[in-house]
PyMOL CGO cylinders between C-alpha atoms (Angstrom):
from pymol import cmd
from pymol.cgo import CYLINDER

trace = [
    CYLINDER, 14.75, -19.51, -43.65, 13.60, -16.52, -41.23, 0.3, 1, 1, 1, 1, 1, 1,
    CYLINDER, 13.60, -16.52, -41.23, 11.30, -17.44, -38.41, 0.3, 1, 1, 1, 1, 1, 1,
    CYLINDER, 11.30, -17.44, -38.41, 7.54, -16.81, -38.60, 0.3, 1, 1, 1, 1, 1, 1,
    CYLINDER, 7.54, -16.81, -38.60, 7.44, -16.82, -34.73, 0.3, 1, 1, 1, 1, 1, 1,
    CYLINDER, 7.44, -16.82, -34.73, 6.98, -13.43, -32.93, 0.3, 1, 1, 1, 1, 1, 1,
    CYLINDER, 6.98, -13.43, -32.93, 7.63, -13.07, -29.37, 0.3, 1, 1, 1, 1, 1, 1,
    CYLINDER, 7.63, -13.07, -29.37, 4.54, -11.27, -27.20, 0.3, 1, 1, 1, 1, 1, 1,
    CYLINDER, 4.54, -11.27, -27.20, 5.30, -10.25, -23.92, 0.3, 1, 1, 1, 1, 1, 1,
    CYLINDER, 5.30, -10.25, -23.92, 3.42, -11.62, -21.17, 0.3, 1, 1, 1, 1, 1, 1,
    CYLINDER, 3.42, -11.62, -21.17, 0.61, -10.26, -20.35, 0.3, 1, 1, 1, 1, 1, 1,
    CYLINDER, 0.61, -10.26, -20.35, 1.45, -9.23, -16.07, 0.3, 1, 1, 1, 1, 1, 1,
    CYLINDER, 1.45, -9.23, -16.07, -1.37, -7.79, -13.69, 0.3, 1, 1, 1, 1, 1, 1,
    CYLINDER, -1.37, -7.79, -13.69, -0.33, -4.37, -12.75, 0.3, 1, 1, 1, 1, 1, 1,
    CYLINDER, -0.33, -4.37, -12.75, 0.54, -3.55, -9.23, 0.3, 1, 1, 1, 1, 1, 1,
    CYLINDER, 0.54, -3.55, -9.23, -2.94, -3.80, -6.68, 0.3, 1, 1, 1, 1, 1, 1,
    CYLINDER, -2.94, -3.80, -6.68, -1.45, -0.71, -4.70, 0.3, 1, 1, 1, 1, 1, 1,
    CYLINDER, -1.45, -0.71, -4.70, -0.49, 1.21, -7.57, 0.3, 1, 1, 1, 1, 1, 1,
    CYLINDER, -0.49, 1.21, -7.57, -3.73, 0.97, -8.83, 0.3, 1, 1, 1, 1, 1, 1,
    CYLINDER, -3.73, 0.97, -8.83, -5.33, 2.14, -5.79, 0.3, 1, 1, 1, 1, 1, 1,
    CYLINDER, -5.33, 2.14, -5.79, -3.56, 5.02, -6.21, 0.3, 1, 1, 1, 1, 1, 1,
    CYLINDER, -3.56, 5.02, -6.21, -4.58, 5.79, -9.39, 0.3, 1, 1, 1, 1, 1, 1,
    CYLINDER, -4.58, 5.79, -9.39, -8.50, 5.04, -8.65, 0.3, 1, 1, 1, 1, 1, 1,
    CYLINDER, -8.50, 5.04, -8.65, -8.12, 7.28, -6.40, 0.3, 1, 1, 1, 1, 1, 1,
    CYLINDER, -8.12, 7.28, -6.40, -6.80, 9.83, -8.23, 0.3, 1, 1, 1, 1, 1, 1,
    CYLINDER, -6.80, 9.83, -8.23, -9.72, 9.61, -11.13, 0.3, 1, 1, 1, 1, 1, 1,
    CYLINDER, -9.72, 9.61, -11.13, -11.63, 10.05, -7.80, 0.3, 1, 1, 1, 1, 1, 1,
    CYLINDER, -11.63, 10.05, -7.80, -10.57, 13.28, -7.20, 0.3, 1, 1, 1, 1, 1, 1,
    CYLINDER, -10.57, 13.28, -7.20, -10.41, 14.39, -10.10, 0.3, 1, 1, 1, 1, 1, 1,
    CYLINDER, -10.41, 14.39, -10.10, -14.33, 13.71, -10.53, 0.3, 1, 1, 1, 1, 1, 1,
    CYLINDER, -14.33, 13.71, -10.53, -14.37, 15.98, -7.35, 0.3, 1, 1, 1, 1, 1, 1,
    CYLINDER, -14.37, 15.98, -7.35, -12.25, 18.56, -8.59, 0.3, 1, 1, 1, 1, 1, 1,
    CYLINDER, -12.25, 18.56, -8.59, -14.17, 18.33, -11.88, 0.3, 1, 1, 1, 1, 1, 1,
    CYLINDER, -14.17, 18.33, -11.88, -17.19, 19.29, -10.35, 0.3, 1, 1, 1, 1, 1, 1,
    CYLINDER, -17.19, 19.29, -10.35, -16.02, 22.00, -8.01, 0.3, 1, 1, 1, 1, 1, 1,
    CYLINDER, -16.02, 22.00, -8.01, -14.57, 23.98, -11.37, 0.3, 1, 1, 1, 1, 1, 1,
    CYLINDER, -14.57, 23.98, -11.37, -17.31, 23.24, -13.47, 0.3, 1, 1, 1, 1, 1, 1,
    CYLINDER, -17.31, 23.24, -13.47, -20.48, 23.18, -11.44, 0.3, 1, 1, 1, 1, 1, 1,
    CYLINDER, -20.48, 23.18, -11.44, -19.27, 25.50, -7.90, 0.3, 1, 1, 1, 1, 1, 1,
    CYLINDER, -19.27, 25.50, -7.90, -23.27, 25.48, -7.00, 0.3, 1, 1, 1, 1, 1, 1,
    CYLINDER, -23.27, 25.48, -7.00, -23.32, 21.61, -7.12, 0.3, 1, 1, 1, 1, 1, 1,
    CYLINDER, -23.32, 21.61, -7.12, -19.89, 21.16, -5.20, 0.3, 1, 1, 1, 1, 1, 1,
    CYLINDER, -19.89, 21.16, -5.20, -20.85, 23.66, -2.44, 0.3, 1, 1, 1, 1, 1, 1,
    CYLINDER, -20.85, 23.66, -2.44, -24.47, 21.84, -2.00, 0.3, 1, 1, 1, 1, 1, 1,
    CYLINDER, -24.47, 21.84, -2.00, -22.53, 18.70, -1.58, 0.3, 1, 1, 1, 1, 1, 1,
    CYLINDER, -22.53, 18.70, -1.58, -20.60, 18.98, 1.60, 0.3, 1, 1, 1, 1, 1, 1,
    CYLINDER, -20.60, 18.98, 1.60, -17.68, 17.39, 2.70, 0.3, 1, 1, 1, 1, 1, 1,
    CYLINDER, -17.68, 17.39, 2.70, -19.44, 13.88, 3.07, 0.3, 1, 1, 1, 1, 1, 1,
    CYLINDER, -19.44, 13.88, 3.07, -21.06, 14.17, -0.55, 0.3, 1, 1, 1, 1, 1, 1,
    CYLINDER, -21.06, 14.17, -0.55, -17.25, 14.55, -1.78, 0.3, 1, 1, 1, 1, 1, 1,
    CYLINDER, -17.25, 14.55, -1.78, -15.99, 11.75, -0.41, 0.3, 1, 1, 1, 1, 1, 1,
    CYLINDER, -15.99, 11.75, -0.41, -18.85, 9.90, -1.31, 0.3, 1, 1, 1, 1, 1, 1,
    CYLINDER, -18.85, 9.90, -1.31, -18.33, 10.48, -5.16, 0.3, 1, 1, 1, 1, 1, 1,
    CYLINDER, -18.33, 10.48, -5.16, -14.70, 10.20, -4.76, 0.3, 1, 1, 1, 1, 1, 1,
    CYLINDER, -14.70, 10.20, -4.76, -15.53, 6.84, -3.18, 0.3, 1, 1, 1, 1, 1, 1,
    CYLINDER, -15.53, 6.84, -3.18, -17.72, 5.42, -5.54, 0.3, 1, 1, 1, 1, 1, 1,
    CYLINDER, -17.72, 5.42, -5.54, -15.32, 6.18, -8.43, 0.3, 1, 1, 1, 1, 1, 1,
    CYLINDER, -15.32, 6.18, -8.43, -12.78, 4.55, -6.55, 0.3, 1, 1, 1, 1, 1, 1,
    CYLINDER, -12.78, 4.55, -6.55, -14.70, 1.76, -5.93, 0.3, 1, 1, 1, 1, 1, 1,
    CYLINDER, -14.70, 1.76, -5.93, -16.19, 1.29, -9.81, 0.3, 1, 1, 1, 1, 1, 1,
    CYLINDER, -16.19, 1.29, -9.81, -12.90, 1.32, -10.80, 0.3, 1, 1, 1, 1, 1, 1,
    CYLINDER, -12.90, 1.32, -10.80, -11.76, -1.75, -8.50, 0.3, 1, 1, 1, 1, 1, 1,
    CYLINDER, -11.76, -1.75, -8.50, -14.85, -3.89, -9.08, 0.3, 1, 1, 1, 1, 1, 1,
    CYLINDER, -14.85, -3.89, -9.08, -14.52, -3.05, -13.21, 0.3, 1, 1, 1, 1, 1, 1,
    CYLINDER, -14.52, -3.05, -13.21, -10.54, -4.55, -12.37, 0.3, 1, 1, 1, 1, 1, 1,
    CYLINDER, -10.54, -4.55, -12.37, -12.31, -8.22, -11.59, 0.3, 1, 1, 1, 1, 1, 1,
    CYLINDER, -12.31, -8.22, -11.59, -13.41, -8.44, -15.01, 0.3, 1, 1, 1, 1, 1, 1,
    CYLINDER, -13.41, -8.44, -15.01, -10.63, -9.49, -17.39, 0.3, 1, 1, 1, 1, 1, 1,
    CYLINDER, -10.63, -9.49, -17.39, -12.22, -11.22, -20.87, 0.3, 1, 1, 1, 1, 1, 1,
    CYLINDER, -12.22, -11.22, -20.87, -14.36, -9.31, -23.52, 0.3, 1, 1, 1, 1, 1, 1,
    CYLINDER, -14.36, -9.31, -23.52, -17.47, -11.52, -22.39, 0.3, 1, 1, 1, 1, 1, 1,
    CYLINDER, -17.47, -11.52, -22.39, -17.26, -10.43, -18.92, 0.3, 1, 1, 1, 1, 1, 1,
    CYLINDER, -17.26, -10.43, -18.92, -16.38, -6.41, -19.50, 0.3, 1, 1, 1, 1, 1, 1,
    CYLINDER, -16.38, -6.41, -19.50, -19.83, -6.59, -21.80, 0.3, 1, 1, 1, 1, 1, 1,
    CYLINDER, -19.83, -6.59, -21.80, -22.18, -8.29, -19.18, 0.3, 1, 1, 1, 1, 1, 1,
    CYLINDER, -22.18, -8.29, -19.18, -20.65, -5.72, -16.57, 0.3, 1, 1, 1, 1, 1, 1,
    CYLINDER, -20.65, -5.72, -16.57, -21.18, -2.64, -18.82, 0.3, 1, 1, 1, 1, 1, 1,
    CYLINDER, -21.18, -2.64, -18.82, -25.27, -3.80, -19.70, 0.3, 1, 1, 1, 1, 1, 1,
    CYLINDER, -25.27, -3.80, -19.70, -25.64, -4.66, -15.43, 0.3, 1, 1, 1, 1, 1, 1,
    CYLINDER, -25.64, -4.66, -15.43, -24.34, -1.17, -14.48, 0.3, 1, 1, 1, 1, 1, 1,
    CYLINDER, -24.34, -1.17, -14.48, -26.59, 0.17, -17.09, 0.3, 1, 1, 1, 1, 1, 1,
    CYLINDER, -26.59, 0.17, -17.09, -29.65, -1.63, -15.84, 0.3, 1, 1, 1, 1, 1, 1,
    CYLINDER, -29.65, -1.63, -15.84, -28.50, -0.96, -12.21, 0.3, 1, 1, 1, 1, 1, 1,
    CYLINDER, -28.50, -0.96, -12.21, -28.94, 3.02, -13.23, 0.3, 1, 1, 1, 1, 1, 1,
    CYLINDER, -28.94, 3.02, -13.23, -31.75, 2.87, -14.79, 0.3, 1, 1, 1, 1, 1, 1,
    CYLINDER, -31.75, 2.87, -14.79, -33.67, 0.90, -11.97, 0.3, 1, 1, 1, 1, 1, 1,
    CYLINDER, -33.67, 0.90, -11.97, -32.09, 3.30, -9.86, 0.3, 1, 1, 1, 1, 1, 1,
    CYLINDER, -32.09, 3.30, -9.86, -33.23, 6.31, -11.58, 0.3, 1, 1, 1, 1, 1, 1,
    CYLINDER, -33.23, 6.31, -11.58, -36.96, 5.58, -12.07, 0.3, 1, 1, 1, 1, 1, 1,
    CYLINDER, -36.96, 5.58, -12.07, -36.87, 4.12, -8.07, 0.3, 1, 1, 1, 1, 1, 1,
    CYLINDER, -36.87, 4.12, -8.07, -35.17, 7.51, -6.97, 0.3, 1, 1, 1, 1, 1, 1,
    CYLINDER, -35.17, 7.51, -6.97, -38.19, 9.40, -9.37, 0.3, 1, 1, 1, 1, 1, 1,
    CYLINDER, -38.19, 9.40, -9.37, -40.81, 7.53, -7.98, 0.3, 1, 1, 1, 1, 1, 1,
    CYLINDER, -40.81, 7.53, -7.98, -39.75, 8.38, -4.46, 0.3, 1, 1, 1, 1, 1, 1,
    CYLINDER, -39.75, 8.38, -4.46, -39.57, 12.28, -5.36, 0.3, 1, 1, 1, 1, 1, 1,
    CYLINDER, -39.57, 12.28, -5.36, -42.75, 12.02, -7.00, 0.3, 1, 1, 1, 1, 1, 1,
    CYLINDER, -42.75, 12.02, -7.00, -44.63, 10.82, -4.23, 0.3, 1, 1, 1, 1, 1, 1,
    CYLINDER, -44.63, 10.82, -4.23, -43.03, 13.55, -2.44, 0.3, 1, 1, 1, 1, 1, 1,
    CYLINDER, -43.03, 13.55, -2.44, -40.12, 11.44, 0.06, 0.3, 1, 1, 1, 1, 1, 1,
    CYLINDER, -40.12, 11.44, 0.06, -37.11, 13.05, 0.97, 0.3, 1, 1, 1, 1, 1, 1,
    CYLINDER, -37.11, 13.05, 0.97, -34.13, 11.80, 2.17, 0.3, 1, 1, 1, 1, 1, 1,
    CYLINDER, -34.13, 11.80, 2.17, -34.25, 14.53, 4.91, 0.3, 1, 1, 1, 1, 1, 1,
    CYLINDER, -34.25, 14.53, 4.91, -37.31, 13.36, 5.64, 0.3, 1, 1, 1, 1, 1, 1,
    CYLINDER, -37.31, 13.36, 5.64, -39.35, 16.65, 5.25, 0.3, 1, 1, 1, 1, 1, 1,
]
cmd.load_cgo(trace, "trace")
């Protein structure tokens, strides 16, 4: 009688460095997405702005590895949507009443 048993592999956490490497390669491709696409955008931004996007992909992309189960990847989606907006209408606000980062 043939076996109803099928073997899975086990399920192993890919390499922490190698993933590094390819956060921070979605990083700059975000960068190099917006230098092609949107030149204007990319020239405003500066060196700093750069490696500040490049940065917070990178970083996205390691917190978003600390969630493993359905459950958690869900909750994590909805908070970084409700972190945005909250951030969007207190960023509004602020140019609304006229503040500037620059402070002009």
């Amino acid at each position: 009688m043939a076996s109803d048993r099928v073997d899975v592999p086990a399920v192993t956490s890919p390499d922490r460095e190698l993933v590094k490497e390819i956060a921070r390669d979605i990083g700059e491709q975000a960068v190099s997405h917006l230098r092609i696409m949107y030149p204007l955008a990319y020239e405003t931004l500066g060196k700093s702005g750069q490696r500040s996007l490049r940065n917070v992909v990178f970083n996205e992309i390691m917190e978003a590895l600390k969630t493993v189960d359905a459950e958690s990847i869900r909750d994590r989606l909805q908070e970084r949507r409700a972190y945005r907006r909250k951030q969007h209408r207190v960023t509004d606000h602020l140019r609304d009443v006229g503040f500037s980062a620059d402070g002009k």
